[in-house]
N, CA, C and O atoms as CSV, one atom per row, in Angstrom:
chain,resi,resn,atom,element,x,y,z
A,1,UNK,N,N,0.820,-1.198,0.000
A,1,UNK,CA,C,0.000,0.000,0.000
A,1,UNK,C,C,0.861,1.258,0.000
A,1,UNK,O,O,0.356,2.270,-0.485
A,2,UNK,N,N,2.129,1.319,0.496
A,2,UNK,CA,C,2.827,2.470,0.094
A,2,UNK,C,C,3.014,2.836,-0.924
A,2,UNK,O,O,2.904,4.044,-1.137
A,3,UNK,N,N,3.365,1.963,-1.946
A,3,UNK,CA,C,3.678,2.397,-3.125
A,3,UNK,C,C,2.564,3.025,-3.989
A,3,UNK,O,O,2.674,3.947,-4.797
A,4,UNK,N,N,1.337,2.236,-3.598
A,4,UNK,CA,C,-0.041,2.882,-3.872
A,4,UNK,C,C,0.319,4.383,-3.470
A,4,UNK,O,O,0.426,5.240,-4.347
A,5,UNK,N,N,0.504,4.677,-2.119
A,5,UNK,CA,C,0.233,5.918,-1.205
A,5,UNK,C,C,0.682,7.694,-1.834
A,5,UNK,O,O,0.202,8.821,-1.713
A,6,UNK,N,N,2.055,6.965,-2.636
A,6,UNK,CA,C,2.776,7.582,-3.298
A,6,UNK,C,C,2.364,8.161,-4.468
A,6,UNK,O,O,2.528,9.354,-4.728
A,7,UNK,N,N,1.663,7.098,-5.418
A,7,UNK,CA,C,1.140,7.610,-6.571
A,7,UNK,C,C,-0.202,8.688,-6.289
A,7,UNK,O,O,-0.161,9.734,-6.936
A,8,UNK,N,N,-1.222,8.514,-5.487
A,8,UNK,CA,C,-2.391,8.991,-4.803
A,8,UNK,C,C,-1.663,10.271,-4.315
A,8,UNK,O,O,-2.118,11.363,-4.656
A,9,UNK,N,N,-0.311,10.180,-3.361
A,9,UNK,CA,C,0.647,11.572,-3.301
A,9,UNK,C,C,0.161,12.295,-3.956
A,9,UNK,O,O,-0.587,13.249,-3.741
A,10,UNK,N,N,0.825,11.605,-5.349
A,10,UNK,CA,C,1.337,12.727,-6.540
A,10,UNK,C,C,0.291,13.471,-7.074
A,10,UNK,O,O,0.638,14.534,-7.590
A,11,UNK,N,N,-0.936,13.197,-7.092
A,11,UNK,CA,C,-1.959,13.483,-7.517
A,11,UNK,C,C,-2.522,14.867,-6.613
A,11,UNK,O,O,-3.381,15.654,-7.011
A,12,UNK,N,N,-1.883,14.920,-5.456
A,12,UNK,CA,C,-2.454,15.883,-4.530
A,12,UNK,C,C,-3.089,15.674,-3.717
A,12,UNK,O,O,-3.578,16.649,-3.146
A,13,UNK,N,N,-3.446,14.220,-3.192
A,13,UNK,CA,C,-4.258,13.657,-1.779
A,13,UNK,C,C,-3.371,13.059,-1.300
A,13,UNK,O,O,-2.573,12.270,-1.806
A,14,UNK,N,N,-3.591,13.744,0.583
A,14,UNK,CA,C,-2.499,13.420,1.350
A,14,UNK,C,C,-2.876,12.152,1.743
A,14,UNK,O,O,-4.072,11.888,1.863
A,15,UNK,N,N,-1.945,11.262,1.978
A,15,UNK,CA,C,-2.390,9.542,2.356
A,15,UNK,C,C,-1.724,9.304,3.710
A,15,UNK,O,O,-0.540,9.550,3.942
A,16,UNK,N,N,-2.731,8.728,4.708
A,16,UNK,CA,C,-1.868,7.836,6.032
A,16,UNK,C,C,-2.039,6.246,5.889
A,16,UNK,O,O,-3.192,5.818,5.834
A,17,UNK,N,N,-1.210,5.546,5.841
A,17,UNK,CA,C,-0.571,4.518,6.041
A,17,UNK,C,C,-0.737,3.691,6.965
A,17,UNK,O,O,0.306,3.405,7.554
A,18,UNK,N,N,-2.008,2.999,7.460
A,18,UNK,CA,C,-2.367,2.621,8.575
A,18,UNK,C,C,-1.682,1.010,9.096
A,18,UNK,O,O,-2.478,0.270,8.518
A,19,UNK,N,N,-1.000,0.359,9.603
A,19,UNK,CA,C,0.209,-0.878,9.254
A,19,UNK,C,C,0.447,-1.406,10.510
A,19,UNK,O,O,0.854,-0.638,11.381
A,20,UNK,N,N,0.239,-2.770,10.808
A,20,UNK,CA,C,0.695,-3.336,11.731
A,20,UNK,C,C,1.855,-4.582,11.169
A,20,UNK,O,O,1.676,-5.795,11.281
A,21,UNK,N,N,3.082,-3.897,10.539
A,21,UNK,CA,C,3.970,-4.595,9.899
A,21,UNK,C,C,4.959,-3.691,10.241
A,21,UNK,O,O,5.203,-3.424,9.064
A,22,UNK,N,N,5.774,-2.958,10.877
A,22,UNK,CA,C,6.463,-2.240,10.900
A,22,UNK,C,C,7.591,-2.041,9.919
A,22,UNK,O,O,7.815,-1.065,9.204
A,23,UNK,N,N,8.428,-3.471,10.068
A,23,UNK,CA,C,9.880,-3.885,9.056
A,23,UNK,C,C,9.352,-3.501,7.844
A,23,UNK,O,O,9.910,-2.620,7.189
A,24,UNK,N,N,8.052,-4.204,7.343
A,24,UNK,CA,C,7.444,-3.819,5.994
A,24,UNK,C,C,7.303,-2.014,5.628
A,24,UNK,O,O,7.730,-1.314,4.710
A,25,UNK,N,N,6.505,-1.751,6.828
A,25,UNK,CA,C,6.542,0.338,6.514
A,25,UNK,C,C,7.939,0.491,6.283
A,25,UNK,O,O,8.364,1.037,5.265
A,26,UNK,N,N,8.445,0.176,6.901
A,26,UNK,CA,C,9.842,0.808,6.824
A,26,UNK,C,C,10.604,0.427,5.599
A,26,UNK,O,O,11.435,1.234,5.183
A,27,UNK,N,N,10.471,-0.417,5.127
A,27,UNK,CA,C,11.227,-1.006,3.803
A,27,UNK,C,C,10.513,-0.111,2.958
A,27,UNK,O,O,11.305,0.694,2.468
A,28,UNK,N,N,9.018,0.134,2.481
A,28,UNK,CA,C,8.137,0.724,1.776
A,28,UNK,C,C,8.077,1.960,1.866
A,28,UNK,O,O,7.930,2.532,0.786
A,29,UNK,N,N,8.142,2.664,2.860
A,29,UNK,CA,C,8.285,4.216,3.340
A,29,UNK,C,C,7.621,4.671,2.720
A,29,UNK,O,O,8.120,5.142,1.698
A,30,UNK,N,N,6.105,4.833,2.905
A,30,UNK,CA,C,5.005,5.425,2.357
A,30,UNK,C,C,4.859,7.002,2.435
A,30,UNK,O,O,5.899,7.408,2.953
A,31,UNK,N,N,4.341,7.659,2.257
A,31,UNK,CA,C,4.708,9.271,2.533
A,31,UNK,C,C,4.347,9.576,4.792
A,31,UNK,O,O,4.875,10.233,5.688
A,32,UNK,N,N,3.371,8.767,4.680
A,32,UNK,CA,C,3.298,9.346,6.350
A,32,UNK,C,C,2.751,7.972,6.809
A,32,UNK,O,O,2.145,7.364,5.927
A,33,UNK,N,N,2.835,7.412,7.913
A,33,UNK,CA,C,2.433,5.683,8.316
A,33,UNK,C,C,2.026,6.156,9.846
A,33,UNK,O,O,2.098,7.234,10.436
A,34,UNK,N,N,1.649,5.083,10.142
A,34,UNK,CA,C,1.413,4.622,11.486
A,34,UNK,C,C,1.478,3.463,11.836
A,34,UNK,O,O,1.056,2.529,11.154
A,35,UNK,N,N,2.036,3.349,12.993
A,35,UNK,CA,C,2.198,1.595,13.671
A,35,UNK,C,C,1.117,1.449,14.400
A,35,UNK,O,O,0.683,2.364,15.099
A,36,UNK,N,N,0.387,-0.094,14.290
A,36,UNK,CA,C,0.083,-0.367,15.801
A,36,UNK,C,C,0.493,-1.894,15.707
A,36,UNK,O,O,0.273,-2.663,14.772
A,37,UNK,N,N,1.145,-2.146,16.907
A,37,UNK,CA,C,1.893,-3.632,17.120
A,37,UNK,C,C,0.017,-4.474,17.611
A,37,UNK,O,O,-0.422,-4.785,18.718
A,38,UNK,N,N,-0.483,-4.561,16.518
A,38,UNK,CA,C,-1.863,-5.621,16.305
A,38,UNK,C,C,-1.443,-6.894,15.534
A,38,UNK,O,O,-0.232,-6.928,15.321
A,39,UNK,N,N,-1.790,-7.415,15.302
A,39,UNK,CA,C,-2.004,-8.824,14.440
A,39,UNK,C,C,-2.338,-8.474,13.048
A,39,UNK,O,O,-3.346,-7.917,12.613
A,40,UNK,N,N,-0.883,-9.084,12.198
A,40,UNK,CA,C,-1.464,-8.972,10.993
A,40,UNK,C,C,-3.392,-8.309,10.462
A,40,UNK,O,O,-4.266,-8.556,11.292
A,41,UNK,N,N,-3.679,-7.805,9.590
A,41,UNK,CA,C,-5.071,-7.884,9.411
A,41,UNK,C,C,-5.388,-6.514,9.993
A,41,UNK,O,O,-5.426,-5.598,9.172
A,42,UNK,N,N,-5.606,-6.238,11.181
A,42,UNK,CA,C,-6.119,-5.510,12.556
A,42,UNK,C,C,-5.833,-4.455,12.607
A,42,UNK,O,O,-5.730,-4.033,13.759
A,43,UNK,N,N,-5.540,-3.416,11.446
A,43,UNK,CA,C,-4.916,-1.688,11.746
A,43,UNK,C,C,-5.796,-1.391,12.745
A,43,UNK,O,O,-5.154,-1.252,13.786
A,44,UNK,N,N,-7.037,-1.217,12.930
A,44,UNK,CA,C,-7.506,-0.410,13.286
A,44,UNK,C,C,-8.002,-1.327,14.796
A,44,UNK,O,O,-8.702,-0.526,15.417
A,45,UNK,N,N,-7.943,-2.225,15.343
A,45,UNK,CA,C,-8.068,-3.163,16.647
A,45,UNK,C,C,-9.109,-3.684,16.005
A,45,UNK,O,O,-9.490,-3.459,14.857
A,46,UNK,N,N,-9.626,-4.527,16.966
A,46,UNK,CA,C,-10.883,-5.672,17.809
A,46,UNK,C,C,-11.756,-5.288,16.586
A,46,UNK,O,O,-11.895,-4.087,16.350
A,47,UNK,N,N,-12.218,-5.993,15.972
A,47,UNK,CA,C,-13.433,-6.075,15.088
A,47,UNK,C,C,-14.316,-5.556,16.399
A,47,UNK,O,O,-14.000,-5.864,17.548
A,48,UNK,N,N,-15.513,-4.694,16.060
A,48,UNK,CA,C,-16.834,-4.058,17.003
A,48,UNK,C,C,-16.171,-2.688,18.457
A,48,UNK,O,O,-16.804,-2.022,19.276
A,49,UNK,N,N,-14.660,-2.799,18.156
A,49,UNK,CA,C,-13.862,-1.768,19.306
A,49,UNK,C,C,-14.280,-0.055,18.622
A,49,UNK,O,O,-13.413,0.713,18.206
A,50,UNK,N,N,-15.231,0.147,18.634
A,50,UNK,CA,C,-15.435,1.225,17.694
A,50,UNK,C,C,-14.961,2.676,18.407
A,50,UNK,O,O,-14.776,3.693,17.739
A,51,UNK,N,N,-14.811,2.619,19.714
A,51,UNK,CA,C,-13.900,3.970,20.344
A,51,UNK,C,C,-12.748,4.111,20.110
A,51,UNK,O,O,-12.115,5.141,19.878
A,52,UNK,N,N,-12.243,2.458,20.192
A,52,UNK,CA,C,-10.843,2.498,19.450
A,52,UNK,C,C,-10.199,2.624,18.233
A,52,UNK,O,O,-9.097,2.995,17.829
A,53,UNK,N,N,-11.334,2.155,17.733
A,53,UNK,CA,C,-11.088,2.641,15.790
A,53,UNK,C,C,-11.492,4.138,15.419
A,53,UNK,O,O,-11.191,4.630,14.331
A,54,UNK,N,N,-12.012,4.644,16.146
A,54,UNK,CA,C,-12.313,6.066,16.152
A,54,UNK,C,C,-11.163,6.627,16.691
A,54,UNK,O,O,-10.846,7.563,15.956
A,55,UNK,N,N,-10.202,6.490,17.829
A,55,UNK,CA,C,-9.328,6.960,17.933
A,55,UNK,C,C,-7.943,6.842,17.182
A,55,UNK,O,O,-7.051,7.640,17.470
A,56,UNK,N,N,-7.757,5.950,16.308
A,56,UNK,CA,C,-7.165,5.259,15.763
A,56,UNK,C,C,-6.934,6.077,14.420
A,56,UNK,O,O,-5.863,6.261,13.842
A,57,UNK,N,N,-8.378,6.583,14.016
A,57,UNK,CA,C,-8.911,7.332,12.576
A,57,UNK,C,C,-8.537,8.364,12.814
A,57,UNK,O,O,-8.219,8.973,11.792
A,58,UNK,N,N,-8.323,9.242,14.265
A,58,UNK,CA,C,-8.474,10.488,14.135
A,58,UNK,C,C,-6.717,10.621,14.638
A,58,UNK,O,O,-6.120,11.677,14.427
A,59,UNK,N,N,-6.012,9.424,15.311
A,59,UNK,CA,C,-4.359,9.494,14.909
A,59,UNK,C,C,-4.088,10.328,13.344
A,59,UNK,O,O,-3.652,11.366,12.848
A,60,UNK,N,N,-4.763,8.888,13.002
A,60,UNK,CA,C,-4.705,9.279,11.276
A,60,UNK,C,C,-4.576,10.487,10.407
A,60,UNK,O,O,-3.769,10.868,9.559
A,61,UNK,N,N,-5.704,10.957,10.954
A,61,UNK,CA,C,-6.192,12.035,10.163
A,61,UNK,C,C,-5.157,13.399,10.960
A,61,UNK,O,O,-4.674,14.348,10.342
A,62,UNK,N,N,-5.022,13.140,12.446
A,62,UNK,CA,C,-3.771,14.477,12.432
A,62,UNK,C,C,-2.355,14.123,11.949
A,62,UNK,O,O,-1.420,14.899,11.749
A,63,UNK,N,N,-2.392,12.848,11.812
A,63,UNK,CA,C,-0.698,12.728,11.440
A,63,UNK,C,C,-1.285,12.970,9.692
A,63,UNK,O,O,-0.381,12.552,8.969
A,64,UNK,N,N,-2.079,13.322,9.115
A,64,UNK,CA,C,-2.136,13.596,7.645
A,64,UNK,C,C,-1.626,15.121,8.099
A,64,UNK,O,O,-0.523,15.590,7.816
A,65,UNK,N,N,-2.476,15.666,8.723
A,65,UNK,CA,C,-2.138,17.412,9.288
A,65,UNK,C,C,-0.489,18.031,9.425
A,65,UNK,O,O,0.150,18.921,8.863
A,66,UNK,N,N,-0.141,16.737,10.803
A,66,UNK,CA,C,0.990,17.452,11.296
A,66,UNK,C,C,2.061,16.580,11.122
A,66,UNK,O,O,2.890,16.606,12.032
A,67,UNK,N,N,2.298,15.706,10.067
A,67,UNK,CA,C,3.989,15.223,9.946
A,67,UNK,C,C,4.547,16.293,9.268
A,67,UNK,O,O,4.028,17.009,8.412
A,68,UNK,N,N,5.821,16.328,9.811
A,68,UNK,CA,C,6.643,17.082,9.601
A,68,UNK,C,C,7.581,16.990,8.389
A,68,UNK,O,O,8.167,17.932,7.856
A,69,UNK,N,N,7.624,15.602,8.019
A,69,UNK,CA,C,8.855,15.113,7.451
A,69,UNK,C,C,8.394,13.789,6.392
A,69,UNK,O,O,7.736,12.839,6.816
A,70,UNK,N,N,8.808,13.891,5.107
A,70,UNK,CA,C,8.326,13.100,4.147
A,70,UNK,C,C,8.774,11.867,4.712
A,70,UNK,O,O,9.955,11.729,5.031
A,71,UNK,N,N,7.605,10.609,4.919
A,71,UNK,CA,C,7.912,9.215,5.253
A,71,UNK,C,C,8.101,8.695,6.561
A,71,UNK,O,O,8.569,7.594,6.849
A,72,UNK,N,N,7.588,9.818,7.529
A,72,UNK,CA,C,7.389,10.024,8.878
A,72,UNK,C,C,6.563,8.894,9.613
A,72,UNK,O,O,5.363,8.804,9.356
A,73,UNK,N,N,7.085,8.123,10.416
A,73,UNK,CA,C,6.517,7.262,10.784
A,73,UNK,C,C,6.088,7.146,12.456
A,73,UNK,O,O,6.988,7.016,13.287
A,74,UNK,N,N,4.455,7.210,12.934
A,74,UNK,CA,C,4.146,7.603,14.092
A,74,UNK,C,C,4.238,5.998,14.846
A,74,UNK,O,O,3.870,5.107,14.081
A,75,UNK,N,N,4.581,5.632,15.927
A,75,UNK,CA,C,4.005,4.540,16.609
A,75,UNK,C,C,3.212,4.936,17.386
A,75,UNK,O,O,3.398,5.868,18.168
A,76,UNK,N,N,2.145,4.234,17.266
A,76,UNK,CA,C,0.668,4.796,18.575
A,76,UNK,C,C,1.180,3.469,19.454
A,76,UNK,O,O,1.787,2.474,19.057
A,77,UNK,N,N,0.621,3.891,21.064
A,77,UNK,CA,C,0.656,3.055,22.139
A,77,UNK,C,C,-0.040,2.111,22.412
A,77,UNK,O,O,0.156,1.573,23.501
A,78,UNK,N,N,-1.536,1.365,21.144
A,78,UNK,CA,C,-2.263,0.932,21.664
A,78,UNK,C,C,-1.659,-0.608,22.288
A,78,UNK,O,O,-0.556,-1.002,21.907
A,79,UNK,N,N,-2.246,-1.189,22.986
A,79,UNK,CA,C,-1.758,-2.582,23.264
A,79,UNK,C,C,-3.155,-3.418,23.095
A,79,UNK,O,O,-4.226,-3.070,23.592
A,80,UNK,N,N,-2.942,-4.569,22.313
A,80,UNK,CA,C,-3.935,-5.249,21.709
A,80,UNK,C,C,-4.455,-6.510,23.326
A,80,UNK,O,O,-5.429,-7.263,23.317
A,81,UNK,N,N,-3.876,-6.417,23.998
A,81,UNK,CA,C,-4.779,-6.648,25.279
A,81,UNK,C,C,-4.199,-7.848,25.327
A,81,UNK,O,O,-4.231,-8.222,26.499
A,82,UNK,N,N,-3.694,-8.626,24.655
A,82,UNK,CA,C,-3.013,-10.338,25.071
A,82,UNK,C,C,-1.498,-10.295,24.244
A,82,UNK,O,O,-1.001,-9.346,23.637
A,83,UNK,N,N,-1.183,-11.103,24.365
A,83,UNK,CA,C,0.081,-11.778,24.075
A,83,UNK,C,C,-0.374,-12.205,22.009
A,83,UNK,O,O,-1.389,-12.845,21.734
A,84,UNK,N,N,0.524,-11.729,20.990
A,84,UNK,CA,C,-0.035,-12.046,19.881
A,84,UNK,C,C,1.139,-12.786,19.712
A,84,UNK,O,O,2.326,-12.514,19.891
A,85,UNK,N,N,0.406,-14.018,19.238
A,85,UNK,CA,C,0.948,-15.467,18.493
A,85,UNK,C,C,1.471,-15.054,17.051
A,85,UNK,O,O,0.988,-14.265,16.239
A,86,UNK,N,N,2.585,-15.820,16.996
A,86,UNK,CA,C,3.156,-16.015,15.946
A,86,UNK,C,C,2.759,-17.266,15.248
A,86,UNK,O,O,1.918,-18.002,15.764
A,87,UNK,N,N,3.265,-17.532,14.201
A,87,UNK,CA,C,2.577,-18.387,12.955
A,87,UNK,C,C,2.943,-19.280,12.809
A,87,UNK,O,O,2.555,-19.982,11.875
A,88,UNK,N,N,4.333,-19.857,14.112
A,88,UNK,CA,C,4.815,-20.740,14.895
A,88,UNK,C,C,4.112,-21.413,15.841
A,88,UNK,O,O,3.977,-22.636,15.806
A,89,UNK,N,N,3.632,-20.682,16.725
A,89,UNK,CA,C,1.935,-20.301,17.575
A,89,UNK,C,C,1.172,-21.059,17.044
A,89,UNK,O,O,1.180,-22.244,17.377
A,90,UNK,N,N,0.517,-20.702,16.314
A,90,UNK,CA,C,-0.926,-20.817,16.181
A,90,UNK,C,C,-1.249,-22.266,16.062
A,90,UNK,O,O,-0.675,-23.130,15.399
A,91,UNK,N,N,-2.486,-22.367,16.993
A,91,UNK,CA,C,-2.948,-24.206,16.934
A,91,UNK,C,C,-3.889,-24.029,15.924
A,91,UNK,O,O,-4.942,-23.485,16.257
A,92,UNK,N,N,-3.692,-24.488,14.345
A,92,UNK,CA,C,-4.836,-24.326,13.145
A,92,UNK,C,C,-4.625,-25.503,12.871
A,92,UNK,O,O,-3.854,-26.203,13.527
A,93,UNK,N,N,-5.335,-25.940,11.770
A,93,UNK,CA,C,-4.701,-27.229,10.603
A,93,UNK,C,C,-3.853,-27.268,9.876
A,93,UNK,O,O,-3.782,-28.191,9.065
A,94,UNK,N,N,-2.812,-26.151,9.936
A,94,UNK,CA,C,-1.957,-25.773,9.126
A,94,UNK,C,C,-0.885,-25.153,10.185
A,94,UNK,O,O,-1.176,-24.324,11.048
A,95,UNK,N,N,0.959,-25.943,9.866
A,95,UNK,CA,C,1.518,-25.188,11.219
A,95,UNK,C,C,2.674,-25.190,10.788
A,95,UNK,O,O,3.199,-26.256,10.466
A,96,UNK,N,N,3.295,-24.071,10.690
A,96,UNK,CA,C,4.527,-23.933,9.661
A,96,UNK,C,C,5.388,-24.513,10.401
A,96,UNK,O,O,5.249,-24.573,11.623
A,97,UNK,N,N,6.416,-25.030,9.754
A,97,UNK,CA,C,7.812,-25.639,11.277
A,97,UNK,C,C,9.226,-24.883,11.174
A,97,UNK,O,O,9.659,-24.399,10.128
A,98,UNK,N,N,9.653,-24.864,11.983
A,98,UNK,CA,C,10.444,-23.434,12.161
A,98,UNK,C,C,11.926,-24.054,11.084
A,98,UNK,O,O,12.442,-25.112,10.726
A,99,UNK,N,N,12.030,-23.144,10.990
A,99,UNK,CA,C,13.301,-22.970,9.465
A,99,UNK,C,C,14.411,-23.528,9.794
A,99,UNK,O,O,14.700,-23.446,10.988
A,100,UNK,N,N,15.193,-24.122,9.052
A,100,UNK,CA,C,16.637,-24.748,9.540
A,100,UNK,C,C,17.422,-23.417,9.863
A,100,UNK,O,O,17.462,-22.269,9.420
A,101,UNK,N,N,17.964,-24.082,10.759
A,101,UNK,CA,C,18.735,-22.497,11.851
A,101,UNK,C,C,20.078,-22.339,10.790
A,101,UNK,O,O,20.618,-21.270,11.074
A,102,UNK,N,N,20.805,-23.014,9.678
A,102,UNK,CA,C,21.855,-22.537,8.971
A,102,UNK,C,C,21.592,-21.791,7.886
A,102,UNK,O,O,22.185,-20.723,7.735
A,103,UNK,N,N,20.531,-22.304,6.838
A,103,UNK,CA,C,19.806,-21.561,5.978
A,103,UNK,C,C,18.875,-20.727,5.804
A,103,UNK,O,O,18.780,-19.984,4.827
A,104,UNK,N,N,17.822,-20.806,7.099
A,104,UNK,CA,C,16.650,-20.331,7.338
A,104,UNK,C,C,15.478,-20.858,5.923
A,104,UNK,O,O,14.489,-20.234,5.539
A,105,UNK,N,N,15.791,-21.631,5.608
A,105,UNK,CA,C,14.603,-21.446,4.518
A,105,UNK,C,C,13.867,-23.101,5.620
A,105,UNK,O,O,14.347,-24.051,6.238
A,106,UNK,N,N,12.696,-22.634,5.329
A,106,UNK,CA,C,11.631,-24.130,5.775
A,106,UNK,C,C,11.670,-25.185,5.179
A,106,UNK,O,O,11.765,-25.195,3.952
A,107,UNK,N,N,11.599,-26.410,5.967
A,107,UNK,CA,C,11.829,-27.546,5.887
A,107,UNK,C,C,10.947,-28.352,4.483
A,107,UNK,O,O,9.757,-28.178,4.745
A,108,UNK,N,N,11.050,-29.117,3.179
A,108,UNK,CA,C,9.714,-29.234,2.525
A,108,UNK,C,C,9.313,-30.470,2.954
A,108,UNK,O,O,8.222,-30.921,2.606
């Protein structure tokens, strides 16, 4: 979506970057971002958290206002309320197995 963010830039609409990927914003450096350390999926929290997605929107909308600096990246404080699982974690039907520690690439 940064690279999206950029072209939408150029056009003359200011764009925020809403991202719970950080390494990714940062590789991408969209014109203005925001963190929240959520779960993949989840910019904005809790599906039905609607005070929190309201506060979340209106981060947004002042860091469109007041960044200072092209590619400015805000971290907000929210804390998603538990401990978030990794993809190592997760008990699904599907469970990735962790990478050979010399190569890192996964096991086939």
């Amino acid at each position: 979506m940064g690279l999206v963010s950029r072209i939408v830039e150029e056009a003359g609409i200011p764009t925020v970057y809403v991202g719970t990927g950080r390494d990714l914003t940062i590789q991408v450096l969209p014109p203005r971002s925001i963190f929240l350390n959520f779960p993949m999926g989840n910019p904005f929290g809790r599906p039905h958290d609607v005070q929190m997605q309201r506060e979340i929107l209106v981060h947004a909308l002042n860091h469109a206002l007041g960044a200072k600096e092209p590619g400015e990246l805000l971290d907000l404080p929210y804390d998603w309320g538990e401990r978030i699982l990794t993809i190592m974690e997760l008990q699904s039907g599907w469970a990735a197995q962790r990478p050979d520690p010399v190569t890192g690439k996964q096991p086939t």
